[in-house]
C-alpha positions in Angstrom: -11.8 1.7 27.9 -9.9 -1.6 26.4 -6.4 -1.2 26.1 -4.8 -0.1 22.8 -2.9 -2.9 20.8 0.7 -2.6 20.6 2.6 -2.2 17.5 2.8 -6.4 16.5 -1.2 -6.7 17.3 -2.1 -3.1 15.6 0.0 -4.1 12.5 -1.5 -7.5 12.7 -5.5 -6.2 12.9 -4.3 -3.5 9.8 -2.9 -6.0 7.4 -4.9 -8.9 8.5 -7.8 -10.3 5.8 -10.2 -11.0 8.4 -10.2 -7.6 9.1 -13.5 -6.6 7.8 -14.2 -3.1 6.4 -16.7 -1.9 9.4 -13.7 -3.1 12.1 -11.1 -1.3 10.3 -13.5 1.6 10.6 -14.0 1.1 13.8 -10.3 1.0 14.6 -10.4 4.5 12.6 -12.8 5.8 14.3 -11.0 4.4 18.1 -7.8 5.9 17.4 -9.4 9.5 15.4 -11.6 10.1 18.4 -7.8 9.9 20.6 -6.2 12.2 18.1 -4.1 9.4 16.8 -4.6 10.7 13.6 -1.7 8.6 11.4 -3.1 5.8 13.2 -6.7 6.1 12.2 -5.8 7.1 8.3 -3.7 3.8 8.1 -7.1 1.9 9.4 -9.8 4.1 7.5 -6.8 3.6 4.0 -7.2 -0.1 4.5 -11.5 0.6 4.7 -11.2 3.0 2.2 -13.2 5.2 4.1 -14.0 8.3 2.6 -15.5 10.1 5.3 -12.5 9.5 7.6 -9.9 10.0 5.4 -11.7 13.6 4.6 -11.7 14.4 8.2 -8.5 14.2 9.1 -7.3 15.5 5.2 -9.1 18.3 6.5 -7.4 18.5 10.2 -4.0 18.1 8.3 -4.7 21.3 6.0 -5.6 23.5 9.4 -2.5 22.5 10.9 0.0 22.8 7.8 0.7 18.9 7.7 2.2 17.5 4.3 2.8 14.3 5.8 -0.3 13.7 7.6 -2.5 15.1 4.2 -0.4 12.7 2.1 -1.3 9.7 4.6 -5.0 10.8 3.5 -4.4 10.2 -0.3 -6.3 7.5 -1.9 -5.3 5.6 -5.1 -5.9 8.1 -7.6 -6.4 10.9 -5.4 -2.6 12.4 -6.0 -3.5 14.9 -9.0 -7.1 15.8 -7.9 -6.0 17.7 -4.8 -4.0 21.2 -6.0 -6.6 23.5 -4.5 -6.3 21.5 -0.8 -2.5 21.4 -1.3 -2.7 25.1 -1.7 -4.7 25.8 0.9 -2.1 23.7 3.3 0.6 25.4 2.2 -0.8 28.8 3.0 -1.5 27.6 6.5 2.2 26.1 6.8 3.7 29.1 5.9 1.2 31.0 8.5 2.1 28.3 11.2 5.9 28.7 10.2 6.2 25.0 9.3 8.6 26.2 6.3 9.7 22.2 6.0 6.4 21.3 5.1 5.7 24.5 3.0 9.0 24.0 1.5 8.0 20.0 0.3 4.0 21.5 -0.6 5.6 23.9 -2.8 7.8 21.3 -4.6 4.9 19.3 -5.2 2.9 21.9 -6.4 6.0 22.8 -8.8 6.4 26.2 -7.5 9.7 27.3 -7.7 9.6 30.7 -6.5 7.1 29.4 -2.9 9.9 26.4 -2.7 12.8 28.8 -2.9 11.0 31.7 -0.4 10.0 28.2 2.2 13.9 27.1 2.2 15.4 30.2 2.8 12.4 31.0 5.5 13.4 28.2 7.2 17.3 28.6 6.8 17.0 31.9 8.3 14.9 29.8 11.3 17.2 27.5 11.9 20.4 30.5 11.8 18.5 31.8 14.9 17.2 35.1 12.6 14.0 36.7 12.4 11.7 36.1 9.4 9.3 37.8 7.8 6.3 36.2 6.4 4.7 36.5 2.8 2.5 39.5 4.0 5.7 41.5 5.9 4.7 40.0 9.1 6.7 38.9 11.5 6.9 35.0 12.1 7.0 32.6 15.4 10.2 31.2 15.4 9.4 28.4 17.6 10.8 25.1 16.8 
């Protein structure tokens, strides 16, 4: 397997306009199949590759990741996504990854799922137990 670029070469094949749209998919693909999955949605953003950027929107939801789902987002894409957004932030809060809960909530305007998130992860990070939306006990691992 060929080396991977470091960070002056990787930013220089992302942002460069000979890049072509199959070798910025390619680069996608490369870094997706070594679960560098930031790195492959910045290359398969700059194909605007569907496919990929589904993949890993969809990898991001299982694993409660606001940051990695917004990294999926495509122009346009910020308003059509509520169901996905609240299908991560069930999984965040199921996961205890209150943080992320806490910002999905916000960005869903939920008030009452932001305020329950924060003081989840307040009690986390004061070293008490929480108890999850259902009444069941929560991993407190940080």
């Amino acid at each position: 397997m060929k080396e991977w670029p470091d960070f002056l070469k990787k930013k220089e094949i992302l942002f460069s306009p000979k890049t072509t749209r199959e070798e910025a998919i390619a680069w996608g693909d490369r870094y997706f199949e070594a679960q560098r999955l930031h790195d492959a949605a910045a290359f398969y953003r700059r194909a605007q590759h569907e496919e990929g950027m589904a993949k890993i929107r969809e990898i991001a939801i299982e694993t409660g990741d606001l940051q990695l789902f917004e990294e999926t987002l495509l122009e346009g894409e910020r308003e059509e996504v509520t169901e996905e957004l609240r299908r991560l932030v069930r999984r965040a809060e199921e996961l205890g990854r209150w943080s992320d809960a806490r910002r999905a909530y916000e960005r869903l305007g939920d008030e009452v799922g932001k305020k329950r998130a924060w003081e989840a992860l307040s009690r986390l990070l004061a070293g008490e137990t929480h108890r999850g939306p259902g009444g069941q006990s929560q991993p407190q691992t940080l």
